[in-house]
C-alpha positions as CSV (number, residue, x, y, z in Angstrom):
1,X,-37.9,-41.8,32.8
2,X,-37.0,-38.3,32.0
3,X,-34.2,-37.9,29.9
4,X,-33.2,-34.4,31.1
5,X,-31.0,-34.1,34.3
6,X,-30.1,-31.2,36.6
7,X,-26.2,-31.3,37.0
8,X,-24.5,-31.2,40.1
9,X,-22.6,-28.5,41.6
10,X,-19.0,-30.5,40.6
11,X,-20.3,-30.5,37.1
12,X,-21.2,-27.1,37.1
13,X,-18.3,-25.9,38.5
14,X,-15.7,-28.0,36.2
15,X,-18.1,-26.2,33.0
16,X,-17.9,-22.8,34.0
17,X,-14.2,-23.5,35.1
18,X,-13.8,-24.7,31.3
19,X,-15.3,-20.7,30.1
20,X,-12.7,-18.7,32.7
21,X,-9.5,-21.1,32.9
22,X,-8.4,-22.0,29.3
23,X,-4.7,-22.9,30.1
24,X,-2.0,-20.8,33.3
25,X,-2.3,-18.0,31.7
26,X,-5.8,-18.3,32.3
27,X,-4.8,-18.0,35.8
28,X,-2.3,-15.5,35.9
29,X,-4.7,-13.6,34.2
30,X,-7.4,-14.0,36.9
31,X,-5.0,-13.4,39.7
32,X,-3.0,-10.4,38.5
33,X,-5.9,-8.6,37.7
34,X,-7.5,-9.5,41.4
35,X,-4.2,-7.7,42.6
36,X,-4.6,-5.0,40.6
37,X,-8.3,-4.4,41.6
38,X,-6.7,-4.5,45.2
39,X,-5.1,-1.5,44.9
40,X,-1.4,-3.4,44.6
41,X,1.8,-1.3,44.0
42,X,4.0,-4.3,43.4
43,X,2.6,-7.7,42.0
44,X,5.1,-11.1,41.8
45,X,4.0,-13.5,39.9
46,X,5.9,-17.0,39.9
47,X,6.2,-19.9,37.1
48,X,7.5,-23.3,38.1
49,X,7.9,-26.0,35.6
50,X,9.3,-29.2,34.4
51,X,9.3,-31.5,31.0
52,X,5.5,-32.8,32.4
53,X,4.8,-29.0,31.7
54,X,3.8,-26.0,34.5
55,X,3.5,-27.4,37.8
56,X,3.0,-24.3,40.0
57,X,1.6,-20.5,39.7
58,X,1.4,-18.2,42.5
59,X,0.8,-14.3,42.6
60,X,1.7,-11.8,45.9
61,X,0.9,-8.5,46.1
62,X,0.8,-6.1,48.9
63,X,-3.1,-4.6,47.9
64,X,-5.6,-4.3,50.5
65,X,-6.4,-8.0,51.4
66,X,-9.5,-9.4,53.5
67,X,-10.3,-10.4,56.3
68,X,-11.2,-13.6,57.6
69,X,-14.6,-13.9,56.6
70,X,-14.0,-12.8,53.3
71,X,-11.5,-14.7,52.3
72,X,-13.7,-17.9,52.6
73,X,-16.4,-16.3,50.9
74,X,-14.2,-14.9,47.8
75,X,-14.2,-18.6,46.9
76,X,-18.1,-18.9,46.8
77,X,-19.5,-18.6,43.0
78,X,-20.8,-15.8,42.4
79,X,-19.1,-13.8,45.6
80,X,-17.7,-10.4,44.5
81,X,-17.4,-7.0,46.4
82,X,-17.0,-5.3,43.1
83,X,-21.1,-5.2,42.1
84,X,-24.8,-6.0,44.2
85,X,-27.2,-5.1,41.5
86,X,-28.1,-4.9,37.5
87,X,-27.3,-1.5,37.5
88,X,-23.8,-1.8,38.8
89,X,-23.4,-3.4,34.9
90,X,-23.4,-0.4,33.6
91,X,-20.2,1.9,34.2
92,X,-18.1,-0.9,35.8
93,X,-14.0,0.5,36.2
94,X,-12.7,-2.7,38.1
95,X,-10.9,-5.7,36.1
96,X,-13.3,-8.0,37.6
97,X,-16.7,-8.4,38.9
98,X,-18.1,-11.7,38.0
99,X,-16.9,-13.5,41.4
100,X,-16.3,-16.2,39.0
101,X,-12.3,-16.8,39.1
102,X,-11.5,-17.8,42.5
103,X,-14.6,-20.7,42.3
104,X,-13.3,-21.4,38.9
105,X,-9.7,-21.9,39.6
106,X,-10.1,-23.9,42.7
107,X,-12.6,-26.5,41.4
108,X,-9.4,-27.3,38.6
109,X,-6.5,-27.2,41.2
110,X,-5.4,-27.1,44.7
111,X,-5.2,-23.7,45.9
112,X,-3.2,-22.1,48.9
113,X,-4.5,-18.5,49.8
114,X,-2.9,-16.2,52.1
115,X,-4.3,-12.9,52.8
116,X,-4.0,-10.1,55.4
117,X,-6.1,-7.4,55.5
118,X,-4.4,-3.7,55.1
119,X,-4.0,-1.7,58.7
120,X,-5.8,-5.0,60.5
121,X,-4.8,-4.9,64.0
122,X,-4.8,-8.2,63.8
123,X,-1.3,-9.9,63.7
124,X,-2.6,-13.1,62.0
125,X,-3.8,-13.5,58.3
126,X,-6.2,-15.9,56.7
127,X,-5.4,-19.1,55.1
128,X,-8.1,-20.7,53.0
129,X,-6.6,-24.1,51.0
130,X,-9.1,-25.9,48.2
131,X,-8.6,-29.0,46.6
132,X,-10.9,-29.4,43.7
133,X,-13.4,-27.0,44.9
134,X,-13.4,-29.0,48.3
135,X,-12.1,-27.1,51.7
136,X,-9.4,-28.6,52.5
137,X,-8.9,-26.0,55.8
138,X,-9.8,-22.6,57.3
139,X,-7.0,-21.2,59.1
140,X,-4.9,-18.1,60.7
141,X,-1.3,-17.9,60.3
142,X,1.2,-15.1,60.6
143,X,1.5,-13.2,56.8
144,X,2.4,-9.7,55.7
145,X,-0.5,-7.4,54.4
146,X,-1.6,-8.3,51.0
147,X,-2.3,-11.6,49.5
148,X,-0.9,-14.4,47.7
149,X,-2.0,-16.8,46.0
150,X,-0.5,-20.6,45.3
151,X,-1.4,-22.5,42.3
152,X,-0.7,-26.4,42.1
153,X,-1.6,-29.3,40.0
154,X,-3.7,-27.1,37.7
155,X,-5.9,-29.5,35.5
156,X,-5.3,-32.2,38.0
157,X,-8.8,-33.4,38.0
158,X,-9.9,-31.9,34.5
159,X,-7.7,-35.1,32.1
160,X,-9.4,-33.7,29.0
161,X,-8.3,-30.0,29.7
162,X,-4.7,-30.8,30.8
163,X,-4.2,-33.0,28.0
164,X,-4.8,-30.5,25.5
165,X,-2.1,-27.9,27.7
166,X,0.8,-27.2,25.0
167,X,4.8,-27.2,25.5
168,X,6.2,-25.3,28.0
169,X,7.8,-22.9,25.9
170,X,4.2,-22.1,24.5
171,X,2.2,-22.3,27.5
172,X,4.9,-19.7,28.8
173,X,5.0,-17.6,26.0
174,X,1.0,-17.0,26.5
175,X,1.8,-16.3,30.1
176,X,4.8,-13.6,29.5
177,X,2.2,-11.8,26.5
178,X,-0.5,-11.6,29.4
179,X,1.8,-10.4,32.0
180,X,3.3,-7.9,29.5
181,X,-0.5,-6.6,28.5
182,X,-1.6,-5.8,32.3
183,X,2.0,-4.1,32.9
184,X,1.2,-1.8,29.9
185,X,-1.9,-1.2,31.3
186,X,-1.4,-0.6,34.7
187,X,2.1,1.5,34.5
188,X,1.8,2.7,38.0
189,X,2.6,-0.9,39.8
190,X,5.3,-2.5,39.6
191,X,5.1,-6.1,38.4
192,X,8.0,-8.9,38.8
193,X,7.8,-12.0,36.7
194,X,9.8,-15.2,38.1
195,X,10.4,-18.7,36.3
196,X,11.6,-21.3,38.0
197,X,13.0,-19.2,40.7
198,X,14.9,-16.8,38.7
199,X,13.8,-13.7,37.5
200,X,12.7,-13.0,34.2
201,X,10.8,-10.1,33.5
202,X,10.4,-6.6,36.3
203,X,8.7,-3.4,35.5
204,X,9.3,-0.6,37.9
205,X,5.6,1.1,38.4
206,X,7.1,4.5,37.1
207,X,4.1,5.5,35.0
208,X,5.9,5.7,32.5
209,X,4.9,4.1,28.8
210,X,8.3,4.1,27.7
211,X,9.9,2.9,30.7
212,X,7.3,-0.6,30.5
213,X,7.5,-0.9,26.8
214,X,11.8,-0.9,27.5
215,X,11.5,-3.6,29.7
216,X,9.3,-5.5,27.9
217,X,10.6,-5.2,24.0
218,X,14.2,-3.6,24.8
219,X,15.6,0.3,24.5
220,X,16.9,-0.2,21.4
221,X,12.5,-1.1,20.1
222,X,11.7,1.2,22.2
223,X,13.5,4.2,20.6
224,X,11.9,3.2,17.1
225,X,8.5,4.4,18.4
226,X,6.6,7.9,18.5
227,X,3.9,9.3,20.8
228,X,0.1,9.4,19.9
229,X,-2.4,11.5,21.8
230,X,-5.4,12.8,21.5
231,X,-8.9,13.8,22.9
232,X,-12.2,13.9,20.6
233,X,-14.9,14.8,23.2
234,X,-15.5,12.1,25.1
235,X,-12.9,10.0,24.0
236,X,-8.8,10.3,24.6
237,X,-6.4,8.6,23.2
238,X,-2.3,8.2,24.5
239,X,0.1,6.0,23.4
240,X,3.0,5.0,21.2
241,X,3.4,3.7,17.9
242,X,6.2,2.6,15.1
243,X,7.8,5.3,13.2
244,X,7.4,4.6,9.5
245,X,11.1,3.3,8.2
246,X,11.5,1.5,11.3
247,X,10.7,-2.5,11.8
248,X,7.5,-3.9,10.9
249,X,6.3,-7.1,11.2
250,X,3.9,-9.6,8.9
251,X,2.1,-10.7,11.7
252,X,-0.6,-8.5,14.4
253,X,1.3,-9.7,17.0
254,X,2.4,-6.3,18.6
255,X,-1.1,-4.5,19.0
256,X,-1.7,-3.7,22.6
257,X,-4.9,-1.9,23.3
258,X,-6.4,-1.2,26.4
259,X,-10.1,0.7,27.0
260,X,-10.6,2.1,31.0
261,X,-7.4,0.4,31.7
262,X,-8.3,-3.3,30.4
263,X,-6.8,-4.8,27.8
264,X,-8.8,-5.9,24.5
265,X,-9.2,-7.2,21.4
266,X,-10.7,-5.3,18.4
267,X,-9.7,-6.1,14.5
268,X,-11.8,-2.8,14.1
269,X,-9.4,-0.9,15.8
270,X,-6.4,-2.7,14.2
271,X,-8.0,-1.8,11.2
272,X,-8.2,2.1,12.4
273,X,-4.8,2.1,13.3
274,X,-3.7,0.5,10.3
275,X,-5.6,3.1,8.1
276,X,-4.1,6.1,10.0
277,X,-0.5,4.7,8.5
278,X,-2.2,5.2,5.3
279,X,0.9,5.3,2.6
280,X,3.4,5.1,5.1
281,X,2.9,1.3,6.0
282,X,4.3,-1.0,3.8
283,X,1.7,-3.7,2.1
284,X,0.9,-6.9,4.1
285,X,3.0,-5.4,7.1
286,X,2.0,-4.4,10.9
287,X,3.3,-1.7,13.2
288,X,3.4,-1.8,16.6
289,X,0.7,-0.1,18.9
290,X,0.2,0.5,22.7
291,X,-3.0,2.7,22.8
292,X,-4.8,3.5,26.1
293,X,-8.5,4.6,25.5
294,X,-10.2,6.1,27.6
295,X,-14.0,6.2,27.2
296,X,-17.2,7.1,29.6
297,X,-17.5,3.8,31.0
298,X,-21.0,3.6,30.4
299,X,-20.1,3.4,26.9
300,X,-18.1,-0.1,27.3
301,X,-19.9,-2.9,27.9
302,X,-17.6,-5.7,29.3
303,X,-20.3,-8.7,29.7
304,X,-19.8,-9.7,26.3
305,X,-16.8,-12.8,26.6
306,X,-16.2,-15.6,29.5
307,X,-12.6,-14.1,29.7
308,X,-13.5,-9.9,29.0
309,X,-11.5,-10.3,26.2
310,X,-13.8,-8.6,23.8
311,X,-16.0,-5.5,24.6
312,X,-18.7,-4.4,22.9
313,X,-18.6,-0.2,22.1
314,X,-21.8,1.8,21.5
315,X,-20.0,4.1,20.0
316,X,-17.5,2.2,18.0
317,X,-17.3,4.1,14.6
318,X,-16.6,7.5,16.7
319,X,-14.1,5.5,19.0
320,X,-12.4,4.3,15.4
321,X,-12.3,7.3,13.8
322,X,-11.1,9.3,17.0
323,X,-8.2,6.6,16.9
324,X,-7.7,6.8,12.9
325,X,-7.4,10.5,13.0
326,X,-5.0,10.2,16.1
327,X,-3.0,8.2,14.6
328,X,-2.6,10.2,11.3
329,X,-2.0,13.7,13.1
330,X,0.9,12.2,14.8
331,X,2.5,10.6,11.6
332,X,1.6,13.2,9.0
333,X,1.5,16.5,11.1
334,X,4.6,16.2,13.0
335,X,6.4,14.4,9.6
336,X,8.1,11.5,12.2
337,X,10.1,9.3,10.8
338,X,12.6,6.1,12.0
339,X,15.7,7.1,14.2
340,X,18.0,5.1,12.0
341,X,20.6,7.4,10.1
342,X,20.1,8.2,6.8
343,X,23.3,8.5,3.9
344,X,24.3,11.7,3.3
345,X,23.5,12.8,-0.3
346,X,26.6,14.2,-1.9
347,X,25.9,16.9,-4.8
348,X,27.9,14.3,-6.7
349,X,25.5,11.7,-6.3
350,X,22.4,13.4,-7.3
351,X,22.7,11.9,-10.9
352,X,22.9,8.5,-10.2
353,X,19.9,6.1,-10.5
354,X,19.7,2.4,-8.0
355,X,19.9,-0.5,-9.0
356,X,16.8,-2.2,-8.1
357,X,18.1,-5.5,-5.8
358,X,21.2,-4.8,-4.1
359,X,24.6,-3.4,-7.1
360,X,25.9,-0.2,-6.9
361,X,24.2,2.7,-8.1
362,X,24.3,3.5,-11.7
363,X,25.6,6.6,-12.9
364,X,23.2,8.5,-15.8
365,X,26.6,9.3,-18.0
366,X,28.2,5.5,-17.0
367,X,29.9,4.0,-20.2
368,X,28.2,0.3,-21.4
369,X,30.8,-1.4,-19.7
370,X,30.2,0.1,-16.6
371,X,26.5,0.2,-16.8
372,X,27.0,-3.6,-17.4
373,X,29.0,-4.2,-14.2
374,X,27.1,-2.8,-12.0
375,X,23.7,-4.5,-13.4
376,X,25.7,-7.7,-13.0
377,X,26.0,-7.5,-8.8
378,X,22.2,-8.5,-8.1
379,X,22.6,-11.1,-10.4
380,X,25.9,-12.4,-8.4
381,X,24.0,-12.2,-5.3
382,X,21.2,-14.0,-6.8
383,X,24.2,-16.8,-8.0
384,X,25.4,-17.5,-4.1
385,X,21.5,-17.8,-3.2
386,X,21.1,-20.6,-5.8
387,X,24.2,-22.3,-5.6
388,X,23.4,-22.7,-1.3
389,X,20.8,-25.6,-2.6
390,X,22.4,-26.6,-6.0
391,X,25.4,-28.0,-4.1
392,X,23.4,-30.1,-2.6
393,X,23.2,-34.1,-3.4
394,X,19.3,-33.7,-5.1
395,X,18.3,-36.6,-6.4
396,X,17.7,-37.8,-10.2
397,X,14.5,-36.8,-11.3
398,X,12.5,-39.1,-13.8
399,X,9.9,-35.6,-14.5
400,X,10.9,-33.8,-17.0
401,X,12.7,-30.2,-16.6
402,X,10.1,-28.0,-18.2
403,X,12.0,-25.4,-20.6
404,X,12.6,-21.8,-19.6
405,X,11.4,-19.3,-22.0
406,X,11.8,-16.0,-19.7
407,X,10.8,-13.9,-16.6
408,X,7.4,-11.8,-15.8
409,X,7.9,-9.0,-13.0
410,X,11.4,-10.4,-11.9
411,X,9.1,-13.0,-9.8
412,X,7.6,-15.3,-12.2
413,X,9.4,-18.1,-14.4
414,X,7.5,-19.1,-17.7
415,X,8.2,-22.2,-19.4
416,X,7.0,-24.7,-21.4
417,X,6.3,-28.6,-20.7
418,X,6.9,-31.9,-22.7
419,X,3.2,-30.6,-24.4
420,X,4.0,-27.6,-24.8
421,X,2.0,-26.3,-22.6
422,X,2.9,-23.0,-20.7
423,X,4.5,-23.0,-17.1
424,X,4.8,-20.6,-15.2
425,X,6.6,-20.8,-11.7
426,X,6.4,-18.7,-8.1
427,X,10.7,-18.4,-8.1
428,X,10.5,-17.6,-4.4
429,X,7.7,-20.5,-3.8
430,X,10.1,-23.1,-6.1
431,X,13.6,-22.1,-4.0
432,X,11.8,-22.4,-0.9
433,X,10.5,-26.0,-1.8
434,X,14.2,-26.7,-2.6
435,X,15.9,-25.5,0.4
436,X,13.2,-27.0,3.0
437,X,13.7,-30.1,1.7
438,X,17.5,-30.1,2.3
439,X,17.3,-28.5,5.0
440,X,14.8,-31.4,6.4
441,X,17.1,-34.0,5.0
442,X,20.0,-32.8,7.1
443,X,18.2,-31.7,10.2
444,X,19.0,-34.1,13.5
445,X,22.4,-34.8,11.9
446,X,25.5,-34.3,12.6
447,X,25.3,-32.5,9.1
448,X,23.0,-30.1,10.4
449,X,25.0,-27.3,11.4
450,X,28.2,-25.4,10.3
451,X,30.6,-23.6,12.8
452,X,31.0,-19.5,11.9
453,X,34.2,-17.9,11.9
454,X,32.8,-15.0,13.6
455,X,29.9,-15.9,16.5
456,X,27.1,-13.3,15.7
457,X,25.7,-11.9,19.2
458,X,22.1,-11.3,19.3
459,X,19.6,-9.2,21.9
460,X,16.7,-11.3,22.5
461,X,13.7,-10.1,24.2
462,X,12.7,-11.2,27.8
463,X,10.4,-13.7,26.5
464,X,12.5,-15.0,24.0
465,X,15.1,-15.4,26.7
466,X,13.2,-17.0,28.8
467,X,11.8,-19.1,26.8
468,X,14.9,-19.8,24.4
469,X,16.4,-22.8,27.1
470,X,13.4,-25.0,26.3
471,X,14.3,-24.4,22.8
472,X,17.5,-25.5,22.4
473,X,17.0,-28.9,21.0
474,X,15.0,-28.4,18.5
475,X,17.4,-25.8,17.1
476,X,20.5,-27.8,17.4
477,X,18.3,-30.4,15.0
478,X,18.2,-27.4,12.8
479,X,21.9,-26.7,12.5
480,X,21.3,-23.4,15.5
481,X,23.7,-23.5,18.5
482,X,22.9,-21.0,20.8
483,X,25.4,-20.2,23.9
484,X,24.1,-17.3,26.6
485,X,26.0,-14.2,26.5
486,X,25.1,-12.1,29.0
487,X,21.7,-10.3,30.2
488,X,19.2,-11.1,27.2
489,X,22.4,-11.6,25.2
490,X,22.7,-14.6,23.3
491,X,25.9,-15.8,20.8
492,X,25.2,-17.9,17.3
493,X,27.9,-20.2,16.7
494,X,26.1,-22.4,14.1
495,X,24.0,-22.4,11.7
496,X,22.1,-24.8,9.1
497,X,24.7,-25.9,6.1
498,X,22.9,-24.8,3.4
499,X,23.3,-20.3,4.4
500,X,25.3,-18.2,6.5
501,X,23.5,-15.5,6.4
502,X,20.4,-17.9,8.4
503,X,22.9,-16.4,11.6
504,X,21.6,-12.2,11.3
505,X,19.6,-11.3,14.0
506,X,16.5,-11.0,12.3
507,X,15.9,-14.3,10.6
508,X,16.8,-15.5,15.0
509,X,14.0,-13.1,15.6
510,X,11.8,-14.9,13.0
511,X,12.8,-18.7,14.0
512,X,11.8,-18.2,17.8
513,X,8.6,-16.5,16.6
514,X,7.4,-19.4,14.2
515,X,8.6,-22.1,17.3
516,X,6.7,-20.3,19.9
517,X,4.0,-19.8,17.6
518,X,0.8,-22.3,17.9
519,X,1.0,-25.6,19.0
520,X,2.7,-28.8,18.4
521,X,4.9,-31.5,19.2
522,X,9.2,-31.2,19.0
523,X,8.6,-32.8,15.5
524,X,6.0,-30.0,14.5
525,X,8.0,-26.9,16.4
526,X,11.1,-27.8,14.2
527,X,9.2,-27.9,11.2
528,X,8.1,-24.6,11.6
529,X,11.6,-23.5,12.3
530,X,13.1,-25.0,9.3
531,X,10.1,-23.7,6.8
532,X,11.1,-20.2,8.4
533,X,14.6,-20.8,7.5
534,X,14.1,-21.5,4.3
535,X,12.0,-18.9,4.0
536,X,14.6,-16.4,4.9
537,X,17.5,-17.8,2.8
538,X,16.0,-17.8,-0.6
539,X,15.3,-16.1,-3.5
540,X,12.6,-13.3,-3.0
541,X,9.9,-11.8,-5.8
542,X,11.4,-8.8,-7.9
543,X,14.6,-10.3,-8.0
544,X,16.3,-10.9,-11.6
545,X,17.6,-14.4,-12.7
546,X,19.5,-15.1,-16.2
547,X,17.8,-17.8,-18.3
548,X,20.6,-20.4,-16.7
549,X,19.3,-19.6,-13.1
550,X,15.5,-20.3,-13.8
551,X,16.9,-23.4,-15.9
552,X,19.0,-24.8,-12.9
553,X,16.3,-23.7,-10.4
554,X,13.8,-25.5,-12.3
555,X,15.8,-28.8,-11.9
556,X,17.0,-28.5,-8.7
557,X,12.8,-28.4,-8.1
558,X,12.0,-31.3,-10.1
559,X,14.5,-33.3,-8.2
560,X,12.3,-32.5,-4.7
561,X,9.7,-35.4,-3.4
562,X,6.8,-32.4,-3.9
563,X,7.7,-30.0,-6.9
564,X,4.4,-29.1,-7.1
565,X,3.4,-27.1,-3.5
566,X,6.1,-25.3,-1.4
567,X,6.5,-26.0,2.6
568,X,3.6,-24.0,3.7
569,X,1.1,-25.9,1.0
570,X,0.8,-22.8,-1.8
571,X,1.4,-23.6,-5.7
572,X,5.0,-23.5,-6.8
573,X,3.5,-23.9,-10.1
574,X,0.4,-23.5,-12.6
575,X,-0.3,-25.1,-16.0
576,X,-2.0,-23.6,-19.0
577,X,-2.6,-26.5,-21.5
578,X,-2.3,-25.5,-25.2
579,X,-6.3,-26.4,-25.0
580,X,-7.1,-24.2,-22.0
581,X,-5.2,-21.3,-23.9
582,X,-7.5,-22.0,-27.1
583,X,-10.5,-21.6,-25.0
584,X,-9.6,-18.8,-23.7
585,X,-9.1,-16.8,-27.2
586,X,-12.1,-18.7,-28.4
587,X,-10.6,-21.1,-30.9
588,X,-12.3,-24.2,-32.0
């Protein structure tokens, strides 16, 4: 009996459903860009959900619609009006032109579509509703022109693929960063966002890249950004970027790049963009970039990814150089630089050197004691860091408290063990071992959280506001409580126990990233919280610490369960024996 089967259609289906549909914003993705194809000028797209996770999607727009016929056949694999032969490949401008999402939506869910075709005479529009690619019914009913589109029980018949959906929180994070990526691209429409019936998110189809890039990251983010533009030949270039002074971030989570209006992926054009910064971008640190390309379509192919996430350039070292040089011109030639004010330099002050961490400056002339005053303020900084996690209960240790002998590069501690063998210690690595273990060892307490004096107000973004309800919980377990404010306006009125200063708006920034960030569990989203935390509220590299600080710091992180690795799994320490030191100046 031959081992080798044909599938059937349902299989088929749920497999090529599997490539398209990889979670709702999967969908939404499919669906807004359908509208956009259809020549829409405004595009709602609606989110309902509940603990169980996202229970409904639907997208209206008023494009051009179908008619009757069509909208059955939209539904069929393979069924597209966007191509009808091989060479249609080549040079395609539309969104889509598979004819795969519809098929591949409807064999995972039950789908509702409404549609009316644009200047029918016709007072009736089409219904079409599919449960697991099965008709359900075929049907006219009274609609405006356009269509819309009603998403239920996604997964429903797919166990494997729903259980592997993520948290609401995440799973609506992923849809808000592919609602914001068509907006950017498609400036001309107008696109409203609603969760659970209140709305979230609205962009006003002005045309205007500033005017999207406001209401998706703010004024105040927009504002930090300058134009690029450019056009090499074939290939222009238009778009905005961060001015060099202004906030960067460590991840390359703000790179929004679109080619013939459709947004990609490239690490080769991060890279370009990075390497226009040149000098100007600090090390390990990412702007922000929304780049429209614009190429001769016949350049781009789009076949290349189940999703078109990923193109494939023919020209892609001309296309990175053309956005390399781009970049640069508009950083270098027009000298752009952030909008924050900068201190007035009195002819008084020209003589006076900084101090490297965070004391006043240092006159040239300054007496000793003077001079010694003001090198003392990092150092009194540095105290209040350490002391946040010394006055801690930390348990006794039975390992023994290796000996500091000094400091390399105001980063690293070197000491010496029992054997005499030489220590040497990450300081920021050690402290951050220290305070994420207290900071565990409170969380989900009543101990948790201390009250501030002054509630610090914070501007969140519209995704973090949207998302920041879900949230809650697992910061209160943190010490965080969070009370709206207003419009994307949030007050802090606690924070964890061990630091204050855990309450500025950027370390809030940095804890809603790392939560909405990945996957996981309540268990596994506030771990990432608190390693951020302590992250933020410790002792950095190239800060100075007296022989008594690296003594007391190398106690408090003997006293920890793992002295040894710090939260995120890197070396706190490393040990070089008395023998390995022989070998290496070749003693016997």
């Amino acid at each position: 009996m031959s081992r080798v089967k044909i599938l059937d259609e349902e299989t088929i289906s749920h497999i090529a459903a599997g490539e398209v549909v990889e979670r709702a914003a999967s969908v939404v993705k499919e669906l807004v860009e359908n509208a956009v194809d259809a020549d829409a000028q405004i595009i709602r797209i609606g989110i309902s959900a509940d603990k169980t996770g996202i229970t409904k999607i639907s997208v209206t727009d008023d494009g051009i619609g179908m008619d009757f016929d069509d909208a059955l056949l939209a539904f069929r694999q393979h069924a597209t009006s966007k191509i009808s032969r091989p060479e249609d490949l080549d040079g395609i401008t539309t969104l889509g032109f598979r004819g795969e999402a519809l098929a591949s939506i409807a064999a995972i869910s039950k789908v509702t579509f409404t549609t009316k075709e644009r200047g029918s005479p016709s007072p009736e529009a089409a219904r079409v509703v599919i449960h697991g690619g099965e008709l359900i019914s075929h049907s006219a009913v009274g609609a405006p022109e356009g269509t819309s589109v009603l998403i239920d029980a996604l997964f429903y018949n797919t166990p494997a693929r729903r259980k592997f959906q993520k948290s609401v929180p995440t799973e609506l994070s992923h849809v808000y960063d592919m609602v914001e990526r068509i907006a950017l691209s498609n400036r001309n429409i107008s696109f409203v966002l609603l969760y659970n019936g209140k709305e979230r998110f609205q962009t006003f189809g002005t045309g205007s890249y500033p005017d999207v890039i406001a209401a998706v990251f703010g004024s105040t983010f927009s504002k930090e950004l300058t134009p690029v533009s450019g056009s090499f030949g074939p290939v222009k270039i238009d778009g905005w970027i961060t001015r060099p002074g202004s906030e960067m971030k460590t991840t390359q989570t703000r790179f929004y790049l679109s080619i013939n209006g459709r947004q990609v992926t490239s690490r080769q054009l991060q890279w370009a963009i990075r390497e226009g910064y040149g000098t100007l971008l600090p090390k390990g640190m990412y702007p922000a970039a929304f780049l429209d390309i614009v190429l001769d379509p016949r350049d781009v192919d789009v076949n290349v990814h189940p999703t078109k996430r990923e193109v494939r350039l023919s020209r892609e070292r001309e296309v990175m150089r053309c956005v390399q040089d781009a970049v640069y011109t508009s950083l270098h030639e027009e000298r752009v630089f952030s909008t924050a004010p900068m201190p007035t330099l009195a002819r008084e002050t020209i003589t006076t050197l900084p101090v490297e961490i965070v004391g006043e400056p240092v006159p040239v002339y300054a007496g000793k004691q003077e001079m010694h005053e003001a090198r003392q303020a990092p150092l009194k900084q540095t105290e209040k860091q350490l002391r946040r996690t010394e006055s801690a209960d930390l348990p006794e240790t039975d390992l023994f408290v290796p000996e500091v002998l000094g400091q390399i590069g105001d980063t690293y501690i070197l000491a010496k063990n029992e054997s005499g063998d030489l220590i040497v210690v990450d300081q920021h690595a050690a402290h951050e071992r220290i305070m994420y273990d207290q900071l565990l060892a409170r969380s989900s307490s009543a101990e948790a959280g201390q009250e501030l004096i002054v509630p610090q107000p914070i501007t969140l973004s519209k995704k973090e506001t949207a998302a920041l309800p879900d949230l809650l919980d697992v910061l209160a377990a943190a010490g965080y409580l969070l009370e709206p404010f207003g419009k994307d306006v949030w007050m802090v009125r606690s924070v964890p126990v061990v630091s204050s200063t855990l309450g500025d708006p950027d370390t809030i920034h940095a804890i809603l990233d790392a939560a909405l960030d990945g996957v996981g569990n309540t268990d596994e989203v506030l771990d990432r919280v608190l390693k951020t935390a302590a992250c933020r509220a410790v002792v950095k590299g190239n800060t100075p610490l007296t022989i008594e600080q690296m003594q007391r710091l190398l106690r408090q992180l003997m006293a920890t369960k793992s002295p040894y690795t710090c939260p995120h799994g890197r070396p706190t320490t490393i040990v070089l024996s008395k023998s390995r030191l022989a070998g290496m100046f070749l003693r016997t």
